[in-house]
Structures are given as structure tokens and as C-alpha cells.
Steps between C-alpha positions, in 0.01 A plus 500: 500500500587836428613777690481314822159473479289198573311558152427684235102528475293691205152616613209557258226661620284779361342607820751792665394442859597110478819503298623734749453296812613175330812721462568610839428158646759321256735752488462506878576113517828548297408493224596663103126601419416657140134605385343584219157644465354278232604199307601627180806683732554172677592347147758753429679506847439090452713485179790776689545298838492184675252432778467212732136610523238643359156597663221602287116582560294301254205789400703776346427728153705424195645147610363282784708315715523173306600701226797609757526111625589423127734751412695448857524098395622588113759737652595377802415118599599473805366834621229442788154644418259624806150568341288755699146566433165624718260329233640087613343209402596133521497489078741813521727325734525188319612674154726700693675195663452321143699815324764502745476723768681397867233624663131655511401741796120733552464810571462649742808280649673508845859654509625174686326338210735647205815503670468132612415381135767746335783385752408149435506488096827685557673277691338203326645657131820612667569130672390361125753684379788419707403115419539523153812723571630164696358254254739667207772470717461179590490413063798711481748526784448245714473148319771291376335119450185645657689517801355852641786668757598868570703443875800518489573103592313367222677756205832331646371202433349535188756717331745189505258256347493610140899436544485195714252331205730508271755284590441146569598460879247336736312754741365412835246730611407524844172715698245428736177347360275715283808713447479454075807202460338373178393822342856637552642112353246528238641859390853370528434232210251765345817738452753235414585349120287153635217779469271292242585127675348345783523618861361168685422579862426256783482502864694299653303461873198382318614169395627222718841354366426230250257735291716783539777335363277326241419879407834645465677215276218280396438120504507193298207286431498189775734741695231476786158384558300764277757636264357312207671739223777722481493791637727813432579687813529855558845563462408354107242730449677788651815402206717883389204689700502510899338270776385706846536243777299671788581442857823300421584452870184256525675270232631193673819426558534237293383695227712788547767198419339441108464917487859564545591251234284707254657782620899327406410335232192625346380144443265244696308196468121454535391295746547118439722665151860347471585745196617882571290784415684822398349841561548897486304660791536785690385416864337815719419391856321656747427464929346633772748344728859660602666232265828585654328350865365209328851449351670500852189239648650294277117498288643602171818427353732731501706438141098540335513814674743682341453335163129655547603817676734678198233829487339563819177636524314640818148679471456708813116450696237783421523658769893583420371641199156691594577723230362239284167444632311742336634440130422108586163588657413734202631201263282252625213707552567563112515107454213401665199792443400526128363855645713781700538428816708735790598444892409788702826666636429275841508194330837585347644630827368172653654264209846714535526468873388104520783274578356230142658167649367367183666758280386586166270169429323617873434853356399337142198297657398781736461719217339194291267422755401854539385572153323211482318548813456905504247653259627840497739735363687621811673192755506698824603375856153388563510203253869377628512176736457580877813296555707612263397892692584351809863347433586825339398698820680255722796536274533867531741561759696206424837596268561301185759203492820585288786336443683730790307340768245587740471561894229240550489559876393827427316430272267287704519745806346787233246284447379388818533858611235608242275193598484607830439894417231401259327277740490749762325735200253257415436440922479871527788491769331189681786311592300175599317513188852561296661228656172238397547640177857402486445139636688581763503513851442847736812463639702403169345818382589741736863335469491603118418819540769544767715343266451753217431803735152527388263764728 
């Protein structure tokens, strides 16, 4: 907006007395207020300037107000148009709404009246805006693979992958759950010359040994009871493209064995085979576990490790990167709504301060389950999950976990501190009451708050 101003607003209204008071009570609420006396003057200030809004009476000489609703839309589409009129009827209403006006108000109106339903198409056309604003950006600046980032972690980490794809060298990527592993292996093979081959990908946690292995190299007819033809196996399929072996530190033991002579030799036998199989694939791992720890337990052999472990790749949590959240939220309320949809600014703040254990696939389904569940244009706090409110408010006061450290004893002491003020809120200073509240004894109580040096 302009000048500072919280709008720019064109009134058209023939009658003197009314144009001025709609003037002093918009200009009075901050905002850039033109008028013009009749409509055919509204069309030529119309065609000089840009106005968020435009509020016309309907019954005026020369050109009536849907006249004015017409020429605003042809000029200016996403100007808002107020229609004013003493002479209302339902029919009038309808064509109004049907032509494209925001809004449709009778004389004579109440002051509170206007100013609520001006603010509110104004803040409404102003937050439409600034989503479209962010939806370009997110086309433009943000995506590499459709992977969406703009903190500062996540350009690290994806400035290196265009580089990283093109060589051949085995990448191990590691993240909590829900952090994005295969879309960032996925836009590794995407980038790389196998771009155009196969990119196999298979977990390896949901499969118990025998199929799992069965999976990776294949099997020979009569090789066990119900392999009754030959099957190829992924590392096959997956031949001069990529294979994505998920949650590698679930693979047994054993199997880590057969892996690591793929990894020498790039050659293995199907199960129940006797003849060698020779193949050219780039192998991109990923875990949620600190391989290095498994490595040490003695759960994952150490020689696969750093055959697997040439690139490293770590994807930091959401809430390392709440910079993020609003380009993903805006993505996959983008994905999911065929219509626009917006969070109210309380919903963002809420999604920017919650901790997201399950990381981006948590914040994908919320915002899923939300549009398929909420019938209206605007999410606001109302229709997010009382317990997803709750663990945010209890989370508050409690610091984030970095890689520095944290002082968990005070940590825990903040908390029960606040516990114990807010009960006493909530008891309105009862301590008896407080302490029931609490679960805890009278006497445990009073200790606390001696503890804490709380009056």
C-alpha cells in the first residue's frame, strides 16, 4: 500500500452530505480516501490510479452502480467493490454479488457497520495478496527437486547436491523421520547423468531377512518353497540408474555381508544362483539412526559403513529450520485445495513455534487433513487440534535442543515453576485447591513454592 496508508479507497456517490462523511470516517481510520461526485468521474480517476477499493451507490444519473461494478472489474480485477444503495432488495443483492462486488451494505448504515466490512475486505485482499506473493516464490526461488527451503541449513544443503549428483560416489543421507530422506535421494538421481534410468527404492525394516534379500538380488526358481520362477531383484532393475535402500541400519547383519560384496565388486548372485551377476548402480542410503552409534554396538558393520558413507548427508528437524514452515505450509495447502486457501496469521505463528516431531510428513497430513475436513476459505486457530494447542503452550518456555547442548535441570525447574504459578492462577491464590490441581500433596506444595520463592 501506498504512502503508508492501509488503502487506497475511491468513493462514488452523488449525494454531497454522504460522500463527505464516508470521507472523514475512512480517512479517519487511516486511510487514502478519493471521491468523485458521479460515475462518469469515477471512470476517469479509475483508468489514472490504482485502488484496493471502490464503493459506489447503485441509483445514480448518467451510470448506475453496476455500470461502475463493470468498469472497476474490466480495469481493475482485483479491486474490491462495496455497493451502497437506500432502494435494496434481495434481487438487487443477488446481481450485485453475481457481478462481482465484495460486498452489499443499506442505507441508512451504522458507522461500526462500514468500517468493520471495509477493514475486513482489506485485510482479506491484502493477505490474498501476500499468498500469491509467496506462492511465486516458492515456483521461483525456493525449489530445487520440489524440495521447498529458504533457512539457511537447508540452502547448505541443497547448494551441494546439484554437484554431489554428478559424480558417481555413494551418499548416505541421514535425518530424523519425516525429515524428506527420499525426496532429497530422489533429487540426487534426478540431477545426476542416471537422470532417465531407474531409481528403485525399498525399505529395508519392512521385510524380514529372507524376502529382503530375495528383493535386493533376486531368486532362482526351486530356490525356496514359493519361488516358482525367476525373479530379478532390485539391484537388476535398478542396472546404470540408482537403488535408495531406506533405513539401511535395519538390514541384517548377515546381509550387510552380501551388500558389501556389491559394493567391491559390483557383482552378486540371486538367491539359490551359482553364476555372477554384474551391475552399475549408484547406491544412496538413508537412516534415522546415528549410524556412527550403531557402528560402535557392533549392529552394522563397520567396512559397509564407509563404503556407504563417501557423501554425507544430514537434513536438520523442522524446527531447526522454522524458516521453512510457511513456504511448506503454503506448498501443501497449494497441493491439496483445488481452491485458495490461507492460515490466519495465528495459525502460522502456531505452525512456526510447534516443536513437528514428525517433521515435514507431520505438517503434510495436518494440512491434508485440514482441507479435507474445513469448508472454508480461511484455517484459523479455531479449526486446529486441541492437542496439538496444548503441546505448543506447554512448549513455550522450554528452549530448543541444538547441537551445543542444553541445561536440562533448568530446564525442568522452568517448567515446574510455571506449573505451579499457573495453578495458583487457575485456584485464584487457593493454595489447597492449587496443590489438588497439581496431584500433589499440601505440604509438597508449599515445599515448591519455597523452592522457587513463589509469594
Amino acid at each position: 500500500m501506498e504512502d503508508q496508508s492501509k488503502g487506497k479507497i475511491l468513493i462514488v456517490e452523488d449525494e454531497k452530505s454522504m460522500r463527505e462523511v464516508l470521507r472523514i470516517l475512512l480517512e479517519g481510520e487511516g486511510y487514502d480516501v478519493t471521491v468523485a461526485a458521479d460515475s462518469v468521474d469515477s471512470i476517469g480517476l479509475l483508468n489514472k490510479d490504482i485502488f484496493d477499493m471502490v464503493i459506489t451507490d447503485i441509483k445514480m444519473p448518467k451510470m448506475d452502480g453496476f455500470e461502475v461494478l463493470r468498469k472497476v472489474k474490466d480495469i481493475s480485477p482485483s479491486t474490491l467493490v462495496i455497493m451502497i444503495t437506500a432502494f435494496g432488495t434481495t434481487e438487487s443483492a443477488i446481481e450485485a454479488m453475481q457481478a462481482g462486488a465484495y460486498d452489499y451494505i443499506h442505507k441508512p448504515f451504522k458507522i461500526d457497520e462500514i468500517r468493520l466490512v471495509v477493514k475486513k475486505a482489506l485485510e482479506k485482499r491484502k493477505l490474498s495478496e501476500e499468498v500469491s506473493i509467496l506462492r511465486e516464490k516458492i515456483k521461483t526461488t525456493y525449489e530445487l527437486g520440489n524440495i521447498f527451503w529458504k533457512s539457511k541449513k537447508m540452502q547448505e544443503l541443497l547448494n551441494i547436491l546439484p554437484k554431489i549428483a554428478q559424480s558417481n560416489s555413494n551418499v548416505i543421507i541421514t535425518g530424523e523421520s519425516g525429515t524428506g530422506k527420499e525426496l532429497v535421494a530422489t533429487t540426487v538421481h534426478n540431477l545426476s547423468s542416471r537422470k532417465g534410468k531407474n531409481l528403485v527404492a525399498i525399505n529395508c525394516a519392512s521385510l524380514p531377512e529372507g524376502l529382503l534379500e530375495s528383493e535386493l538380488f533376486g531368486h532362482m526358481k526351486g530356490a525356496f518353497t514359493g519361488a516358482v520362477y525367476n525373479k530379478q531383484g532390485m539391484f537388476e532393475i535398478a542396472d546404470d540408474g540408482s537403488i535408495f535402500l531406506d533405513e539401511i541400519c535395519e538390514m541384517p547383519i548377515n546381509l550387510q555381508a552380501k551388500l558389501l560384496r556389491v559394493l567391491e565388486n559390483n557383482t552378486f548372485r540371486r538367491v539359490g544362483g551359482t553364476t555372477d551377476i554384474r551391475v552399475d548402480v549408484r547406491i544412496i542410503s538413508a537412516t534415522n539412526k546415528d549410524i556412527k552409534e550403531e557402528v560402535a554396538s557392533g549392529r552394522f558393520r563397520e567396512d559397509l559403513f564407509y563404503r556407504l558413507n563417501v557423501v554425507p548427508l544430514h537434513i536438520p528437524p523442522l524446527r531447526e529450520r522454522k524458516e521453512d514452515i510457511p513456504l511448506l505450509a503454503e506448498q501443501f495447502l497449494a497441493k491439496f485445495s483445488s481452491s485458495k486457501r490461507v492460515l490466519s496469521p495465528e495459525v502460522m505463528r502456531l505452525f512456526v513455534n510447534y516443536q513437528w516431531r514428525g517433521n515435514v510428513r507431520e505438517l503434510e497430513n495436518l494440512i491434508e487433513r485440514m482441507v479435507l475436513l474445513i469448508d472454508k476459505e480461511e484455517i484459523t486457530i479455531e479449526d486446529i487440534p486441541q492437542e496439538m494447542i496444548r503441546l505448543s503452550d506447554e512448549m513455550k518456555n522450554i528452549p530448543e535442543m541444538t547441537r551445543e547442548g542444553a541445561d536440562l535441570d533448568k530446564i525442568i525447574e522452568n517448567i515446574e515453576r510455571n506449573y505451579l504459578i499457573n495453578a495458583l492462577k487457575i485456584a485464584n491464590g487457593n493454595k489447597t485447591e492449587a496443590a489438588r490441581l497439581l496431584n500433589l500433596s499440601f505440604r509438597s506444595f508449599r515445599h515448591r513454592l519455597s523452592k522457587y520463592g513463589i509469594k
